[in-house]
DRENFI-56888 format. One record per residue (C-alpha): residue in three letters; x, y, z; residue number from 1. Coordinates in Angstrom, 1 decimal. Layout:
N
+-----+--------+--------+--------+-----+
!   r !     px !     py !     pz !   k !
+-----+--------+--------+--------+-----+
! ALA !      X !      Y !      Z ! NUM !
...
+-----+--------+--------+--------+-----+
***
This chain:
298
+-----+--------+--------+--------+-----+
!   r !     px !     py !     pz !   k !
+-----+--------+--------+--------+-----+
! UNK !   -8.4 !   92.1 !  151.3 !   1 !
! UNK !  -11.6 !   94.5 !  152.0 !   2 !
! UNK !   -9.9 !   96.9 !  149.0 !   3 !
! UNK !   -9.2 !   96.1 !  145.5 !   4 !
! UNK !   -6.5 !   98.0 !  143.4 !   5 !
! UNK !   -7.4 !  101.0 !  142.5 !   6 !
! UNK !   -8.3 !  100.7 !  139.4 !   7 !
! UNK !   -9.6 !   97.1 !  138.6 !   8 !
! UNK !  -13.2 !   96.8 !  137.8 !   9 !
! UNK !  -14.6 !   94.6 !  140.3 !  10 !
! UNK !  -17.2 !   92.4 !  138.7 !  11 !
! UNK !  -17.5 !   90.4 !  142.2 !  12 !
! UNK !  -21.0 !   89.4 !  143.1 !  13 !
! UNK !  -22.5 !   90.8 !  146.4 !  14 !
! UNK !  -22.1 !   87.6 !  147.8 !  15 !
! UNK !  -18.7 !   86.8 !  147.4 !  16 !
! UNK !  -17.7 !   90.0 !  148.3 !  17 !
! UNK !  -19.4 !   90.1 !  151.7 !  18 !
! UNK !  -18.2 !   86.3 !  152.8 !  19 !
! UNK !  -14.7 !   88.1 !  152.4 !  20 !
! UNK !  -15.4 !   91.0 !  154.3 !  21 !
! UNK !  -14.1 !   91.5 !  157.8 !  22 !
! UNK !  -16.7 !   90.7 !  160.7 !  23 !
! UNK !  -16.0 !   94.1 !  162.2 !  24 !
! UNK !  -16.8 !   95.8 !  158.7 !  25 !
! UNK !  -20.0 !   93.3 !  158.2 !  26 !
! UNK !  -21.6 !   94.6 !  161.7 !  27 !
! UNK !  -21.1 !   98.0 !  160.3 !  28 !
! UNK !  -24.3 !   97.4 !  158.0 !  29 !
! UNK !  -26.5 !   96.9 !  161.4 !  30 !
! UNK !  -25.9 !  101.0 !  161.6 !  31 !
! UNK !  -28.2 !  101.0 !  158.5 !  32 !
! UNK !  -31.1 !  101.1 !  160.9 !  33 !
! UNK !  -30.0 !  103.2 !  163.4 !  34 !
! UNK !  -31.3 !  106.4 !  163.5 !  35 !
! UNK !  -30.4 !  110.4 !  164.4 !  36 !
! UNK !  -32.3 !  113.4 !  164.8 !  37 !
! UNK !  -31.2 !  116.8 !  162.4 !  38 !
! UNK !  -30.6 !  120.0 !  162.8 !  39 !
! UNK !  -31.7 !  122.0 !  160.2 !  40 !
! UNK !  -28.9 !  124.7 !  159.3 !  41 !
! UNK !  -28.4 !  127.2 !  156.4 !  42 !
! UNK !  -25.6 !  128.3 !  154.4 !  43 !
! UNK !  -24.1 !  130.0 !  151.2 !  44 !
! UNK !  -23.5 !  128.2 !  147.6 !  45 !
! UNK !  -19.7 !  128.6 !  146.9 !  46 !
! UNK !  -18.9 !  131.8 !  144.1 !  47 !
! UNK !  -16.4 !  131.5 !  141.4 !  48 !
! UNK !  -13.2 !  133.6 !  143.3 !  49 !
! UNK !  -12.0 !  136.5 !  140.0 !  50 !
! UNK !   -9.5 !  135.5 !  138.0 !  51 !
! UNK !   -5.9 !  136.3 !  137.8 !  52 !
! UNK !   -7.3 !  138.9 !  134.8 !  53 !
! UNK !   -9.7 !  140.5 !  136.6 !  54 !
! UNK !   -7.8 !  141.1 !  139.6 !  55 !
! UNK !   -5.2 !  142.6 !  137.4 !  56 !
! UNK !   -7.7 !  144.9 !  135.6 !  57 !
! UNK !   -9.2 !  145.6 !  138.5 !  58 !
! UNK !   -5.5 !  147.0 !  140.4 !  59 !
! UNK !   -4.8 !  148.9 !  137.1 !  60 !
! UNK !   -8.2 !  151.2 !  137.0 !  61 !
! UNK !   -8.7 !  150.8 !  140.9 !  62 !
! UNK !  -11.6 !  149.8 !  141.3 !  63 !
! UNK !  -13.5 !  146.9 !  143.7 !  64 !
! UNK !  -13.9 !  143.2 !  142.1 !  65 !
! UNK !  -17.9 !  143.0 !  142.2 !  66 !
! UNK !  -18.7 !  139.7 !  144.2 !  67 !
! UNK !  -20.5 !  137.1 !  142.8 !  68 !
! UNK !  -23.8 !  136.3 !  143.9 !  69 !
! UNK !  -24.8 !  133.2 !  146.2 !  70 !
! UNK !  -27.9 !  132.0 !  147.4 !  71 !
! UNK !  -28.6 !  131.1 !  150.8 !  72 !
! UNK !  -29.4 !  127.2 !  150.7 !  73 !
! UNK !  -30.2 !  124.6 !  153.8 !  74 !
! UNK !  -29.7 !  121.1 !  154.6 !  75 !
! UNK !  -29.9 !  118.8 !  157.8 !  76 !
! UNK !  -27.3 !  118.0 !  159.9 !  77 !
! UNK !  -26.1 !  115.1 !  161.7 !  78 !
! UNK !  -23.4 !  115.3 !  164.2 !  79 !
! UNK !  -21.8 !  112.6 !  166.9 !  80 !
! UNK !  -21.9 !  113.7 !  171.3 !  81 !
! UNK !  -18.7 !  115.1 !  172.0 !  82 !
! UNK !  -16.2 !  117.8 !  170.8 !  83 !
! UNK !  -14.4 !  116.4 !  167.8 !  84 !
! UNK !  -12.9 !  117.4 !  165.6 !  85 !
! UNK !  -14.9 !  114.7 !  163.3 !  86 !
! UNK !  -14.6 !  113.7 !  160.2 !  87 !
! UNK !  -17.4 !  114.8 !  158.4 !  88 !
! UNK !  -19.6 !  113.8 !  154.7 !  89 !
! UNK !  -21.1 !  116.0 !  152.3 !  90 !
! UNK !  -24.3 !  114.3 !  150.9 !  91 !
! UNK !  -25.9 !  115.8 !  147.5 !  92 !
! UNK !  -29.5 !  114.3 !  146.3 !  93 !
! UNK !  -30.8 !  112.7 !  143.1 !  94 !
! UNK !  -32.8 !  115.0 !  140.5 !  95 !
! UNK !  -35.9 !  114.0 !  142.4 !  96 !
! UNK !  -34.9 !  116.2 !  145.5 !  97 !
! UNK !  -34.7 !  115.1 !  148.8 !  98 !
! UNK !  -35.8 !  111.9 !  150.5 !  99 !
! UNK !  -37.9 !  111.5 !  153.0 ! 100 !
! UNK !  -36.9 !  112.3 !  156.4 ! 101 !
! UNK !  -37.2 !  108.8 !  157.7 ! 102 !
! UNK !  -33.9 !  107.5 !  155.6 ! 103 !
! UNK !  -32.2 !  110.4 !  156.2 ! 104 !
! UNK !  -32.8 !  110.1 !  159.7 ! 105 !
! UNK !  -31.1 !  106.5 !  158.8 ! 106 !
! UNK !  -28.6 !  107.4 !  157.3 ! 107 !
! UNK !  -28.0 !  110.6 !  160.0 ! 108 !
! UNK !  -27.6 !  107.5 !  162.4 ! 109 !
! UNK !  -25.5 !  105.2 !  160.6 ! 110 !
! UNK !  -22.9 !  107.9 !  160.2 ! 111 !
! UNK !  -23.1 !  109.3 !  163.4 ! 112 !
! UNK !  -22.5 !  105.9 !  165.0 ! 113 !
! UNK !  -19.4 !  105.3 !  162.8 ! 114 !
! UNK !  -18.3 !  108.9 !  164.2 ! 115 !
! UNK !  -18.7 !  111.3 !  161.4 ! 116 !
! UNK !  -21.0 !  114.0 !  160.6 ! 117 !
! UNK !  -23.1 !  114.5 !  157.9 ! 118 !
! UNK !  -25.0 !  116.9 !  156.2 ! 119 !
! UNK !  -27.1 !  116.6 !  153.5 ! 120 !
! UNK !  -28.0 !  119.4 !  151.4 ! 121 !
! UNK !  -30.8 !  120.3 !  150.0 ! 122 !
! UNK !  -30.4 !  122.5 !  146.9 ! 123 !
! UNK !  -34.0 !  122.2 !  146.1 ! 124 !
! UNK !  -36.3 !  123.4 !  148.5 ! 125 !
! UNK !  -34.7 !  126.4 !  148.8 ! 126 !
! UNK !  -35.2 !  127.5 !  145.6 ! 127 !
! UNK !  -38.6 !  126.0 !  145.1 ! 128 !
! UNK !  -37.6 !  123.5 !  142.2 ! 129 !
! UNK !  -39.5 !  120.3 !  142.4 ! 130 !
! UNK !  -37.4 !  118.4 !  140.9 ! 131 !
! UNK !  -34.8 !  118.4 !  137.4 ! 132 !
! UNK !  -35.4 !  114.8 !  136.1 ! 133 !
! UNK !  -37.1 !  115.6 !  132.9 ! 134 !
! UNK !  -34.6 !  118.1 !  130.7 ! 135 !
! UNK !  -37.1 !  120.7 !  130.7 ! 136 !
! UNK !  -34.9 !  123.0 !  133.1 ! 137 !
! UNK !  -36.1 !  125.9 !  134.9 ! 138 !
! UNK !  -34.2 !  128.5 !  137.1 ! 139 !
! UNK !  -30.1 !  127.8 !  137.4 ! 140 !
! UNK !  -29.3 !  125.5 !  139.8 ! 141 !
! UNK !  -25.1 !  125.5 !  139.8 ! 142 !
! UNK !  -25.3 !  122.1 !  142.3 ! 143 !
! UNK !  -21.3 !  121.6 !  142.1 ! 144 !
! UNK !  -21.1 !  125.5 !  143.9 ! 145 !
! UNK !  -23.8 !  124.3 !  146.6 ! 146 !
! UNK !  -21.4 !  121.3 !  147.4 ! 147 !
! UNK !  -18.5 !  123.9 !  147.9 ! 148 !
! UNK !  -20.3 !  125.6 !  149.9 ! 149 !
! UNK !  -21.6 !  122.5 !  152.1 ! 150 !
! UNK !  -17.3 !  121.8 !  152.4 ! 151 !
! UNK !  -16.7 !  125.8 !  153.4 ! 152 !
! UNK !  -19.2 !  125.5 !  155.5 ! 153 !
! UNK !  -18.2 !  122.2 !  157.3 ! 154 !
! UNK !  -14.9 !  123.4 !  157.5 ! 155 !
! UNK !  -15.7 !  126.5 !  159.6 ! 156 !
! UNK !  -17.0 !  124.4 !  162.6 ! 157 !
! UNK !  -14.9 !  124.1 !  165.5 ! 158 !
! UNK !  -15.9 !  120.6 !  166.0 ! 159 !
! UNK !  -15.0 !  119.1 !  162.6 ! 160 !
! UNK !  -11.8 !  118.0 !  161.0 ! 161 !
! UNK !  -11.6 !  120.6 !  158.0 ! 162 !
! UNK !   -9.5 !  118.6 !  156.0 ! 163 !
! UNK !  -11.2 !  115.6 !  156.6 ! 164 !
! UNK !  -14.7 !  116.0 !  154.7 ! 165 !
! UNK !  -15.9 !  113.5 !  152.1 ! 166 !
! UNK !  -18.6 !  113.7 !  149.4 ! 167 !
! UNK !  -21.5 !  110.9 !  148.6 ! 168 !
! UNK !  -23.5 !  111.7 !  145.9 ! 169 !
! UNK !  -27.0 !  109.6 !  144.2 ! 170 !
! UNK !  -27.6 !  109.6 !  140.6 ! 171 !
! UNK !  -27.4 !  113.3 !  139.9 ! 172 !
! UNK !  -26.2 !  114.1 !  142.6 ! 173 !
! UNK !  -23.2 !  111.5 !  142.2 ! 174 !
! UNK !  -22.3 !  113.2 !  138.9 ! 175 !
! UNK !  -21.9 !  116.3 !  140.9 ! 176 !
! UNK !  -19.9 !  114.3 !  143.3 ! 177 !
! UNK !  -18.0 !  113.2 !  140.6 ! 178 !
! UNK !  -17.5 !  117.0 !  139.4 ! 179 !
! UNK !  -16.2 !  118.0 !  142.6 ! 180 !
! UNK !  -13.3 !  115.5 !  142.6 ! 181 !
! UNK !  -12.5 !  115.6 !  138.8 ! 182 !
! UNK !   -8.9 !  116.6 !  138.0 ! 183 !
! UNK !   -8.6 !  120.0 !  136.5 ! 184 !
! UNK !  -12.2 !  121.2 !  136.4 ! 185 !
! UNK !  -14.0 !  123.2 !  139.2 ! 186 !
! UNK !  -11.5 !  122.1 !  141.6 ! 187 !
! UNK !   -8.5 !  124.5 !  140.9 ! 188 !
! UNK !  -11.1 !  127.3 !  141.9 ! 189 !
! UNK !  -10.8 !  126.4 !  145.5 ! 190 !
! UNK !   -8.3 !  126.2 !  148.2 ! 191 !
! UNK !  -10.1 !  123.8 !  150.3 ! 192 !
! UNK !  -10.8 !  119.8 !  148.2 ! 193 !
! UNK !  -13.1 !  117.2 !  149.4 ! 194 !
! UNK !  -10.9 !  114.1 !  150.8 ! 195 !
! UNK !  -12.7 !  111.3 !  149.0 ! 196 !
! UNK !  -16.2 !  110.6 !  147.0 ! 197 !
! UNK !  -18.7 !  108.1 !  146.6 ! 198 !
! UNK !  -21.0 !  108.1 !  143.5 ! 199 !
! UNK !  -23.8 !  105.5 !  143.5 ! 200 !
! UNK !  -24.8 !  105.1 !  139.9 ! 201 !
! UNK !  -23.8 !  108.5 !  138.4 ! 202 !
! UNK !  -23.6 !  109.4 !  134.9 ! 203 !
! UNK !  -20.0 !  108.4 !  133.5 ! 204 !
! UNK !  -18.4 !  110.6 !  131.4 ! 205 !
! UNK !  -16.8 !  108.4 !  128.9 ! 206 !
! UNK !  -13.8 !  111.0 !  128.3 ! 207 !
! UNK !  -13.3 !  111.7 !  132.5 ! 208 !
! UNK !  -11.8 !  109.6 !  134.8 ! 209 !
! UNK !   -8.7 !  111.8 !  136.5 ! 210 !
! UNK !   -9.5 !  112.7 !  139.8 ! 211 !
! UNK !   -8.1 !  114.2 !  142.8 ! 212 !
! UNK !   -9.4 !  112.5 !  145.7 ! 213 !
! UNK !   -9.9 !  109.2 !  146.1 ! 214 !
! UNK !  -13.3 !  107.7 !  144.2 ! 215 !
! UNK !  -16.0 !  105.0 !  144.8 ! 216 !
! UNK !  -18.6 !  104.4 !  141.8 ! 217 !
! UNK !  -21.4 !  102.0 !  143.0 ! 218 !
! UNK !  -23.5 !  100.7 !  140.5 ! 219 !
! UNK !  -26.2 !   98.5 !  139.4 ! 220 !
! UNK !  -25.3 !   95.8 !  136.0 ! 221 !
! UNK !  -29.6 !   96.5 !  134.8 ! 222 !
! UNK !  -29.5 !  100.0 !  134.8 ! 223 !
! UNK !  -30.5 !  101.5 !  132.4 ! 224 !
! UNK !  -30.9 !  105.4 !  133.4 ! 225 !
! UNK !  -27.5 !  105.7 !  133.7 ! 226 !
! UNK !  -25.5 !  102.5 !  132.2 ! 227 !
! UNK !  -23.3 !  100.6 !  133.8 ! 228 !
! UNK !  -21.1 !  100.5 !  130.4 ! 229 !
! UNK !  -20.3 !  104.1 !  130.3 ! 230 !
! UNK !  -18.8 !  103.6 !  133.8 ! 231 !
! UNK !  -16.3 !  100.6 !  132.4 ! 232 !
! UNK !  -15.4 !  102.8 !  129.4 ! 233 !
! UNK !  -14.1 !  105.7 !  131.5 ! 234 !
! UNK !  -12.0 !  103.4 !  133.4 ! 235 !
! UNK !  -10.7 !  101.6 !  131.1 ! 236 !
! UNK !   -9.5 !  105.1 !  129.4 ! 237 !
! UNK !   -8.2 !  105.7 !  132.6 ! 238 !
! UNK !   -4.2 !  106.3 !  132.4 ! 239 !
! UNK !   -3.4 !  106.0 !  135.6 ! 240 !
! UNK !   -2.7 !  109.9 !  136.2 ! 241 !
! UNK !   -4.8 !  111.5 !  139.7 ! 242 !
! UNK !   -5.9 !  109.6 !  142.9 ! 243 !
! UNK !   -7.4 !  106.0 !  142.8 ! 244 !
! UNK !  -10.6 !  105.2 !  141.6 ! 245 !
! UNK !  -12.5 !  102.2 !  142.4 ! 246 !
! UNK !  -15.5 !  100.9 !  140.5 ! 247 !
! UNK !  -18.7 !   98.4 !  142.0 ! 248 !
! UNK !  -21.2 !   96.7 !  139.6 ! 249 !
! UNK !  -23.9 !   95.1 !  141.4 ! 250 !
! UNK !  -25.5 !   92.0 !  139.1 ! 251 !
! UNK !  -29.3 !   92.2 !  138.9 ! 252 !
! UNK !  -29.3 !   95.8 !  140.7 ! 253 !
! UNK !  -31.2 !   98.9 !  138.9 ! 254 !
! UNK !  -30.8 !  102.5 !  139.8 ! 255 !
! UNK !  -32.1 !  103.2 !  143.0 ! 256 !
! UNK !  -31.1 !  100.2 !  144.4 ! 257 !
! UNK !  -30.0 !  101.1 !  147.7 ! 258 !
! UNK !  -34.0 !  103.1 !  147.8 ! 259 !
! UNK !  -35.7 !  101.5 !  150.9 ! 260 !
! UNK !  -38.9 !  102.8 !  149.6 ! 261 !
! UNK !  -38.4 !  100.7 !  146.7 ! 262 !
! UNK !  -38.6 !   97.7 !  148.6 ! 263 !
! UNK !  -40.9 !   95.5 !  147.5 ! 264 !
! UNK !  -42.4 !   97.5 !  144.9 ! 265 !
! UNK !  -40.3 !   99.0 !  142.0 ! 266 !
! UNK !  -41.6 !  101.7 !  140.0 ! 267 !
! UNK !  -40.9 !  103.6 !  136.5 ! 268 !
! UNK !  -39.5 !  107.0 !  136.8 ! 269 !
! UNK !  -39.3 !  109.3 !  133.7 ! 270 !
! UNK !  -39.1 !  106.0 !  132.0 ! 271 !
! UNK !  -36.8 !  104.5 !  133.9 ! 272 !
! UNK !  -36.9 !  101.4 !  136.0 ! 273 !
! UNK !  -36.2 !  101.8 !  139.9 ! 274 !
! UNK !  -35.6 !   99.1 !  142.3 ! 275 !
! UNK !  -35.0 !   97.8 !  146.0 ! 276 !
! UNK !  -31.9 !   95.6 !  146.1 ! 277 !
! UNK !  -30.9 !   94.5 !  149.6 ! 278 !
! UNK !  -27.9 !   92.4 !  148.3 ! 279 !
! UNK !  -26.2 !   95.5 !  146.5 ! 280 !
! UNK !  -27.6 !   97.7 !  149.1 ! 281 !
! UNK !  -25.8 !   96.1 !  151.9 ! 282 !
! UNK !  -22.9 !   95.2 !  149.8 ! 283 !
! UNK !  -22.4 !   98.8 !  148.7 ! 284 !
! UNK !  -22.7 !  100.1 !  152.5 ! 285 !
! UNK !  -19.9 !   98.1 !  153.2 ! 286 !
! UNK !  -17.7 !   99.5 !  150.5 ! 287 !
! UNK !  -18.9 !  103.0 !  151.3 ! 288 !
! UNK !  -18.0 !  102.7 !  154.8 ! 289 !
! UNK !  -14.5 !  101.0 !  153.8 ! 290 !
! UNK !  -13.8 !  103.7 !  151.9 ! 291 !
! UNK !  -14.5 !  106.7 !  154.0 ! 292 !
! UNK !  -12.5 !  104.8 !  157.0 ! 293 !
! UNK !   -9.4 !  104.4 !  154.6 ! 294 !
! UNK !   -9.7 !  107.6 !  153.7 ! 295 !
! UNK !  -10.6 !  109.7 !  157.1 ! 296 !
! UNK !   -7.8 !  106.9 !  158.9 ! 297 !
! UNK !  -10.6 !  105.9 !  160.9 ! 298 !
+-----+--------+--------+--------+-----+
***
């Protein structure tokens, strides 16, 4: 069975797990090295809509709701030949920004040949951070908005399927993933939800868990920038109320472990230890790819 229940945490080594996958899944990871070119497009962070409160003060002394500001952000896009309407994926970066155009170009590829688009935002550049790894914050950065706004965006194109758009997140980025999907936070602001979401090796919150879409955490048993442990915790407070979530630990993976330019020589990051895994690289592909089909029906 290429799914487990929703909510069992699947301890399953790499290995096992891929002798029981389906061939047709397994030659899925042979689009990891396929590659797409990007178009580089720009759109608006998401705003808070007013609340029932404001609206109603603002009827009674007639006067205009003052819009919230947005910022103009960017990110490339991938897209498959044809007219659609695809499915489409919402990818969000780690504190570290961006990667570098040759695996996103990978990546472009290996969802393009599995017929969805992708875009991966960059809410960095933009706004001429360098990077939020170390706690000493600058400027704002509201990512969970810029991820609303990658979805709106998404959804406006003729040639994707508006209600079929998924989120992947990495590290921080997966904790903003997570944020999208979790029940009764930012998501009753919006009209428009994100079909499903991958998190590879986000920051657990303990007392979360509830979520509205269905949810993928892949993560690595060694790391230790954002513990595996936390992740069991939460779902084992899970109560069963919201959308199936799923959880992966990869034995003898780190964070970063699906970082091709980790391979071959792991590094220390803000104190952290990052490594190249191919085992729980490959293996979490497949998950991810499972996931999104089960999810999009194709």
């Amino acid at each position: 069975m290429l799914l487990r229940h929703a909510d069992e945490e699947a301890r399953t080594t790499a290995p096992q797990r891929l002798a029981t996958i389906a061939s047709g899944v397994v030659v899925s990871i042979l689009l990891l090295f396929s590659t797409a070119s990007a178009e580089t497009v720009h759109f608006r962070s998401a705003t808070t809509p007013p609340t029932p409160l404001q609206q109603r003060l603002a009827k009674e002394h007639g006067q205009p709701i003052a819009e919230h500001p947005s910022e103009e952000i960017a990110g490339e896009f991938y897209r498959p030949s044809g007219k659609g309407p695809f499915p489409a994926i919402v990818s969000l970066h780690g504190c570290a920004g961006r990667g570098s155009r040759e695996s996103e170009d990978a990546s472009g590829g290996e969802y393009v040949a599995a017929g969805y688009a992708l875009l991966i935002v960059d809410s960095f550049g933009p706004r001429s951070v360098k990077e939020r790894c170390g706690g000493a914050y600058g400027a704002s950065v509201d990512r969970v908005m810029d991820a609303y706004g990658a979805l709106k965006y998404l959804a406006g194109l003729p040639f994707i399927d508006p209600d079929q758009i998924a989120v992947i997140g990495y590290s921080q980025g997966a904790d903003i993933a997570l944020s999208t999907v979790a029940l009764g936070r930012d998501e009753t602001l919006f009209d428009r939800h994100f079909r499903a979401a991958v998190a590879y090796y986000p920051w657990c919150d303990v007392s979360a868990g509830a979520v509205i879409a269905p949810t993928l955490i892949l993560i690595g048993a060694l790391d230790d920038w954002t513990p595996a442990r936390n992740c069991q915790e939460m779902m084992a407070r899970r109560t069963g109320e919201g959308a199936p979530m799923r959880l992966m630990i990869y034995p003898g993976a780190h964070h970063a472990f699906n970082s091709t330019r980790l391979r071959g020589k792991p590094e220390t990051y803000f104190g952290h230890h990052l490594e190249y895994n191919e085992t729980a690289d490959h293996a979490a592909a497949v998950e991810t790819l499972a996931t999104l089909r089960q999810a999009f029906g194709r």
